[in-house]
C-alpha positions as CSV (number, residue, x, y, z in Angstrom):
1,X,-13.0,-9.4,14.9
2,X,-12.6,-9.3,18.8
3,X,-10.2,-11.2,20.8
4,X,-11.2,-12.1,24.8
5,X,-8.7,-14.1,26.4
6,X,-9.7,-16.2,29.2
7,X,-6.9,-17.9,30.0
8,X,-3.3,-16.9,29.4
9,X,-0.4,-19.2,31.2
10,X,2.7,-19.4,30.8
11,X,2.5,-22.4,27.8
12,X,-1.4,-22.2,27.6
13,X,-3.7,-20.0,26.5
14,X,-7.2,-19.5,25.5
15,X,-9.6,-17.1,24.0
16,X,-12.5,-16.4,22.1
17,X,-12.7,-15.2,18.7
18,X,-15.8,-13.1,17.8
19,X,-16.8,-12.2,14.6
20,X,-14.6,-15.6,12.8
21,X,-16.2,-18.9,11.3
22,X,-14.9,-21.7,10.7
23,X,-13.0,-21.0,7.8
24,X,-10.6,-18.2,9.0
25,X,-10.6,-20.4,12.4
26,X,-9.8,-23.7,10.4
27,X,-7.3,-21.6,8.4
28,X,-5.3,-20.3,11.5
29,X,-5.7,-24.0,13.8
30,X,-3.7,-25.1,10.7
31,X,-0.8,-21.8,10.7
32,X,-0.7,-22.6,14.6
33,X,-0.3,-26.5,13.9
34,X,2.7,-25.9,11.5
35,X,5.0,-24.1,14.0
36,X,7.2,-26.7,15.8
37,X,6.4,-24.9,19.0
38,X,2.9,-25.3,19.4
39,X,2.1,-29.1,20.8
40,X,-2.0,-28.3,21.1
41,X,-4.1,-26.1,19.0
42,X,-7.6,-26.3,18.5
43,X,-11.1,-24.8,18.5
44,X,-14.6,-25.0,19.7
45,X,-17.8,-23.2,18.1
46,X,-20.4,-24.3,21.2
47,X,-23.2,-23.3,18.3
48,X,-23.5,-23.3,15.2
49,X,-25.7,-19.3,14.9
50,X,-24.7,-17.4,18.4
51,X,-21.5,-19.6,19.7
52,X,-18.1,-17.6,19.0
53,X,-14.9,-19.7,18.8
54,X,-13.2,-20.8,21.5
55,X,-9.4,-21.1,20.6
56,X,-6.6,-23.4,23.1
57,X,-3.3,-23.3,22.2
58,X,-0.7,-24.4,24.2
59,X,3.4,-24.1,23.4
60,X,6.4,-26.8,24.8
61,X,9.3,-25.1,25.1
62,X,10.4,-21.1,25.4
63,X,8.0,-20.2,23.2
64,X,4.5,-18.6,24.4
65,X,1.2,-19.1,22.7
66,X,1.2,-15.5,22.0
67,X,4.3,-15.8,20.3
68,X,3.2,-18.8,18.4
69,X,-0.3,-17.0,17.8
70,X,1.7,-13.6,16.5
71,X,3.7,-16.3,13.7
72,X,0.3,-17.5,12.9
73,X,-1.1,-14.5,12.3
74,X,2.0,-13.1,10.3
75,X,1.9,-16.2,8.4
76,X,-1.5,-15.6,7.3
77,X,-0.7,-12.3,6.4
78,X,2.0,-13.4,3.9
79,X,0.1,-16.3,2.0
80,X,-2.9,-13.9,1.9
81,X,-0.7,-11.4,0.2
82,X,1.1,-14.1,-1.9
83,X,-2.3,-15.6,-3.0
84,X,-3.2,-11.4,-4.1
85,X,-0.4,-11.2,-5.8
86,X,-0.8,-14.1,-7.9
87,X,-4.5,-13.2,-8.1
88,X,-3.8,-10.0,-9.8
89,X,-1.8,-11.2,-12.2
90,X,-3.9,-13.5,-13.6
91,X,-5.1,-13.0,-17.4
């Protein structure tokens, strides 16, 4: 996975996402959307075989989207390794 950023303001910023779908993309738009923080997050795949998500995400407060973006991602990390966990001990 590749991250561009094309914009990156002070409580705005957005990138593309090459190499995601809409699963891992659906997955973190809903990490991003559960921090407090974060008062716009979405995405936009312009098509379906060659587009590459576009992600906006933009912060109210102190916080910056890369912050919020860095709790997303760390987030992800832990229910990832929670859902491992419980995977491996299944009988």
């Amino acid at each position: 996975m590749e991250i561009n950023v094309l914009e990156n303001k002070k409580n705005k910023l957005v990138f593309e996402l090459s190499g995601a779908g809409h699963t891992f993309c659906n997955a973190l738009k809903e990490e991003l959307r559960s921090n407090d923080s974060v008062s716009l997050t979405t995405y936009n795949i312009s098509h379906p075989l060659v587009g590459r998500p576009k992600f906006f995400v933009e912060t109210k407060g102190n916080e910056t989207p890369k912050k919020a973006l860095e709790k997303a991602i760390t987030g992800l990390k832990t229910k990832n390794t929670q859902f491992l966990k419980e995977y491996k001990s299944m009988k």
